[in-house]
C-alpha positions as CSV (number, residue, x, y, z in Angstrom):
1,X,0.0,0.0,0.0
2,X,1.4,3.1,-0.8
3,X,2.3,6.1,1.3
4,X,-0.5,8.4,2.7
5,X,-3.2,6.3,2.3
6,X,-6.1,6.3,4.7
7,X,-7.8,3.5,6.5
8,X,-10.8,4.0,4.8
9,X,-8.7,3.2,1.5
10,X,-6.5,0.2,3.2
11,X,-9.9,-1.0,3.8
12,X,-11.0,-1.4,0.6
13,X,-8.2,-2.9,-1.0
14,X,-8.0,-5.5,1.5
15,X,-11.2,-6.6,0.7
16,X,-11.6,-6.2,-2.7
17,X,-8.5,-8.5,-2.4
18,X,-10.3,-10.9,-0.4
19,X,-13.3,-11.3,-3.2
20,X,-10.6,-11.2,-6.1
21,X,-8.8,-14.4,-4.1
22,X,-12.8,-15.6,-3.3
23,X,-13.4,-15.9,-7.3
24,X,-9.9,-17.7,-8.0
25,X,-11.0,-20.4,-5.5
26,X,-14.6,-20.5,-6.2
27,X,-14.1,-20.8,-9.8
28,X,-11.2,-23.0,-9.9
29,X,-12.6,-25.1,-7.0
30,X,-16.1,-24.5,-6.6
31,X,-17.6,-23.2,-3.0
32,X,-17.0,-26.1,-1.0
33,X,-13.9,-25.7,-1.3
34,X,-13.8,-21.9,-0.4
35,X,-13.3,-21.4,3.5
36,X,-12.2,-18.7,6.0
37,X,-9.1,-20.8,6.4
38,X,-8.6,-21.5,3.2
39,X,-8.6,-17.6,2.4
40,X,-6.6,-16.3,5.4
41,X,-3.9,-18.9,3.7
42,X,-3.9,-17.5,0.6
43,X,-3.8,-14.2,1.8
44,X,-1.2,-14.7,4.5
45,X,-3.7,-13.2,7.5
46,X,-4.6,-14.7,10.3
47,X,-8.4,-16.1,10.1
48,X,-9.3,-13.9,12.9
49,X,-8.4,-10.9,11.1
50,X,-10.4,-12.1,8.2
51,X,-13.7,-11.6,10.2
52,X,-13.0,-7.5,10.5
53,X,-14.1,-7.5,6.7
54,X,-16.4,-10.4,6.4
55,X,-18.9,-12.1,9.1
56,X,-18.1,-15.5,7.4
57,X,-18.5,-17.3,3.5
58,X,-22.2,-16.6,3.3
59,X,-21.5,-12.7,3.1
60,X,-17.8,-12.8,1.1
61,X,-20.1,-15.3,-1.7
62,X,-23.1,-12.2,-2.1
63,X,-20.1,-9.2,-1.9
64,X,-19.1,-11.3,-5.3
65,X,-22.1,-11.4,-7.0
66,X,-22.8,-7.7,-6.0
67,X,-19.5,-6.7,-7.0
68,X,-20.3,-8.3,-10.7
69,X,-23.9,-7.2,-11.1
70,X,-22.9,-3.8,-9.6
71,X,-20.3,-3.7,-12.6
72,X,-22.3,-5.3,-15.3
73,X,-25.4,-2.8,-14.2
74,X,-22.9,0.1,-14.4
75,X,-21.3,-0.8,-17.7
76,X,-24.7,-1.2,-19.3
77,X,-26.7,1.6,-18.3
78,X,-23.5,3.9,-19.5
79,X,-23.9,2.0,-22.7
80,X,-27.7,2.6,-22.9
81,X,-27.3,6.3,-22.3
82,X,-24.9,6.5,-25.5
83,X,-26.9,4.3,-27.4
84,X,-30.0,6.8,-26.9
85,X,-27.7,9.7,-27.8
86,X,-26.7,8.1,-31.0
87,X,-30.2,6.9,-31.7
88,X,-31.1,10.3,-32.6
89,X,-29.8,9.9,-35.7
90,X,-32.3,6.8,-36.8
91,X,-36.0,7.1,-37.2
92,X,-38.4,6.6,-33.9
93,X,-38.6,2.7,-34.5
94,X,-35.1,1.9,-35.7
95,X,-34.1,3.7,-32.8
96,X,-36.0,1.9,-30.3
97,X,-35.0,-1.1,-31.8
98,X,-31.1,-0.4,-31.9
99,X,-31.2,0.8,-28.0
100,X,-32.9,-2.6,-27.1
101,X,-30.0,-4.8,-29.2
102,X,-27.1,-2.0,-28.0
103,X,-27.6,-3.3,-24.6
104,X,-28.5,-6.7,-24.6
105,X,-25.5,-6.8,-27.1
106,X,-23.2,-5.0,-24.4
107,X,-23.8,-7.7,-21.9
108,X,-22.7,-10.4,-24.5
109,X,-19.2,-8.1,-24.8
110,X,-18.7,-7.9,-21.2
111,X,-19.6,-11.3,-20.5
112,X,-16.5,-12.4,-22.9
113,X,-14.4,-9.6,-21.6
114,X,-15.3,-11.2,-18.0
115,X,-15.5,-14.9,-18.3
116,X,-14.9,-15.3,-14.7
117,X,-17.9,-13.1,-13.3
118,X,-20.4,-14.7,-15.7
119,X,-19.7,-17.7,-14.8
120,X,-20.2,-16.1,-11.1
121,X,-23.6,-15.1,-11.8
122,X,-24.6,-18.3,-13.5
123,X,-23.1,-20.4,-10.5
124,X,-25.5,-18.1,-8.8
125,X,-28.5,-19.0,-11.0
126,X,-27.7,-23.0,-11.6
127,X,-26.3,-24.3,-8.7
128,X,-29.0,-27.2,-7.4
129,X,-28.7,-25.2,-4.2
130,X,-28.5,-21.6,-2.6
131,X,-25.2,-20.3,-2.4
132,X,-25.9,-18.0,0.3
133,X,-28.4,-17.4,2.9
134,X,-32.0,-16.7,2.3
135,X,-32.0,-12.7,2.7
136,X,-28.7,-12.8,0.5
137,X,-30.0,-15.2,-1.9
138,X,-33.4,-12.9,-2.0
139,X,-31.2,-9.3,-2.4
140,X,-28.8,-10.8,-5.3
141,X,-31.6,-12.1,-7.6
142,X,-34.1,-8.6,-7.1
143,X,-30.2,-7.3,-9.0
144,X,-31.0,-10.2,-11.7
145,X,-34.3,-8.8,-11.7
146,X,-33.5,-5.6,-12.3
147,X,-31.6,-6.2,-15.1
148,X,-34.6,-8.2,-16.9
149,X,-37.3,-5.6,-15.6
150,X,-34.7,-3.2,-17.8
151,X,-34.8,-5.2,-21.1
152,X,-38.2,-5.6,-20.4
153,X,-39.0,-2.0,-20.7
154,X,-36.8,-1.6,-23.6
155,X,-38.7,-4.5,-25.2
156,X,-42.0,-2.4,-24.6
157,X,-40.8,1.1,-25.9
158,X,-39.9,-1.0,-29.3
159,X,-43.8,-2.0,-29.2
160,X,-44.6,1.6,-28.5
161,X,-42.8,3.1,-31.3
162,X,-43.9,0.1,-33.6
163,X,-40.6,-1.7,-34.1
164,X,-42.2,-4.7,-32.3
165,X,-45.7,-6.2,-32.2
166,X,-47.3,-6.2,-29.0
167,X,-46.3,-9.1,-26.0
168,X,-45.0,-9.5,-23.0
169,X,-41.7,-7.1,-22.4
170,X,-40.4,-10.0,-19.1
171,X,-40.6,-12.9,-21.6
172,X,-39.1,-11.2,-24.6
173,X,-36.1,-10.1,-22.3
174,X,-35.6,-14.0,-20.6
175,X,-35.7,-14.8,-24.3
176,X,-33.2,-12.9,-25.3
177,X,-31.0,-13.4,-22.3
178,X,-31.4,-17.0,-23.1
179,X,-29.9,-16.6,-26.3
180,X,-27.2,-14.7,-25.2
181,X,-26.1,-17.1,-22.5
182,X,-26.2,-20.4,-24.3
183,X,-24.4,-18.9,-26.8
184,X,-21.4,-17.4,-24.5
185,X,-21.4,-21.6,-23.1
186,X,-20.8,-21.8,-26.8
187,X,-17.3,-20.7,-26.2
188,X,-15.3,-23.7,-25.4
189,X,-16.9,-25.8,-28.2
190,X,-16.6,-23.5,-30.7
191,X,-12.9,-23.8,-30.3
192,X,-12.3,-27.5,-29.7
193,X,-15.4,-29.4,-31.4
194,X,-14.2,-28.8,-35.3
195,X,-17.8,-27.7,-35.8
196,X,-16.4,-24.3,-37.5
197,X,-18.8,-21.7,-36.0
198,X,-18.3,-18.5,-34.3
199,X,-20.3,-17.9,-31.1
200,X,-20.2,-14.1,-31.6
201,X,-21.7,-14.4,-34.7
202,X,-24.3,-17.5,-34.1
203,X,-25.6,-15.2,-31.1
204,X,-26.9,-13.0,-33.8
205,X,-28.6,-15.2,-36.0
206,X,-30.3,-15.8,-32.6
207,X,-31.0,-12.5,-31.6
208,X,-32.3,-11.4,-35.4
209,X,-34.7,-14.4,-35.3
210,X,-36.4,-13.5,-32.1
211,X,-36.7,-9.9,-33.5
212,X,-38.3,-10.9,-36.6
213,X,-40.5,-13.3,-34.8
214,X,-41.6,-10.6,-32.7
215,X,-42.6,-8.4,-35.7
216,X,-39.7,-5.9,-36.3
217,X,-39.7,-4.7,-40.1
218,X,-37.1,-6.0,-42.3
219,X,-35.8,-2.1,-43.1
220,X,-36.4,-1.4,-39.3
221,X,-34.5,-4.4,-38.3
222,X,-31.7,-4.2,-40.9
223,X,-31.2,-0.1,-39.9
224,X,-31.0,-0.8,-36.2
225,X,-28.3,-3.7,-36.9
226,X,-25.9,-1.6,-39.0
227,X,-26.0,1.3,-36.8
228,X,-25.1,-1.1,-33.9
229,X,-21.8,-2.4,-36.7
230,X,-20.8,1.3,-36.7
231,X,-20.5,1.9,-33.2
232,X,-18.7,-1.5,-31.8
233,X,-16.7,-2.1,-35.0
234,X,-13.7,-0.8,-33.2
235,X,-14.2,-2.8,-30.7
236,X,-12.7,-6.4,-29.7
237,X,-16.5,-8.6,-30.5
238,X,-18.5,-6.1,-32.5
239,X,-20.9,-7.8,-34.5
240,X,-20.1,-9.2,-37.6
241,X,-21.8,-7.4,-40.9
């Protein structure tokens, strides 16, 4: 730690160092094998002294998945806000339609940019059994929910500017988070199976289906799609043309 810096800081280091060691052994070992103990070793403290930043597993387990969400929630409303600003320059229902894909696209990127927490989350969400405590359990899916509640609405102001038929916003955004999960579990055999596909681009054949099927104009669709290619075509997974 260097010079000068307060508790307050030393404080937060330390334990953002105990979730980043957390995630190496949860992930690598899965949570049986994460322990107090088995921290305080890898950090070189004493067990005792882990307990001033952490009342036990249960609460180091949800400060991981609230670190991730809190990051993925950041990182995708700061990519909605630009994708409205840059949605002015398409018509009302091309624009709706390219702020829904900008940011379920978003979370595809970060998800590949952060293997490690989505497969955090999706422990979270697949594990046969609760991670954490009840109230814990309970806080860290109403930040799932918020996420969905978000597509949702964006799924309902494309019906309202008539990019999509009418239906139900909550099942159009577990859809399309279906989509985009399945496909980032694509990763691994898309590289080793010989079947010669490209998650990144597969995802979007997915994506465009379930927009079609839910009504959006082939002009409307097509505009919303290519606007998306200019903005992320500098960056590492833009879409493919």
């Amino acid at each position: 730690m260097a010079p000068g810096t307060t508790r307050a800081e030393r404080r937060r280091a330390r334990t953002e160092a105990i979730l980043d060691a957390a995630m190496a052994i949860l992930l690598e070992e899965g949570s049986q094998a994460l322990t107090m103990r088995r921290l305080a070793k890898e950090l070189t403290i004493t067990p005792g002294a882990m307990y001033r930043y952490f009342d036990g597993k249960d609460a180091i387990l949800a400060g991981l998945g609230q670190r991730t969400l809190g990051r993925y929630a950041r990182e995708l409303n700061v990519r909605e806000a630009a994708a409205r600003q840059s949605a002015v320059d398409l018509d009302p229902m091309s624009g709706s339609l390219y702020v829904l894909v900008a940011r379920v696209w978003h979370y595809f990127v970060l998800s590949l940019e952060d293997p490690a927490g989505w497969r955090l989350v999706n422990l979270f969400l697949v594990a046969p059994g609760q991670l954490v405590e009840d109230d814990q359990h309970a806080r860290f899916m109403a930040l799932v929910s918020v996420q969905l509640q978000r597509v949702a609405a964006l799924a309902d102001e494309a019906v309202a500017s008539g990019a999509l038929l009418p239906g139900r916003g909550l099942e159009r955004a577990l859809a399309l988070f279906a989509t985009l999960n399945g496909h980032l579990q694509f990763q691994k055999l898309a590289r080793t199976s010989g079947l010669g596909f490209e998650p990144t681009h597969t995802v979007r054949v997915g994506l465009e289906g379930l927009l079609a099927g839910w009504g959006a104009p082939a002009d409307t669709h097509a505009k919303a799609w290519a606007h998306l290619d200019n903005e992320f075509q500098a960056e590492t997974g833009a879409p493919e043309s």
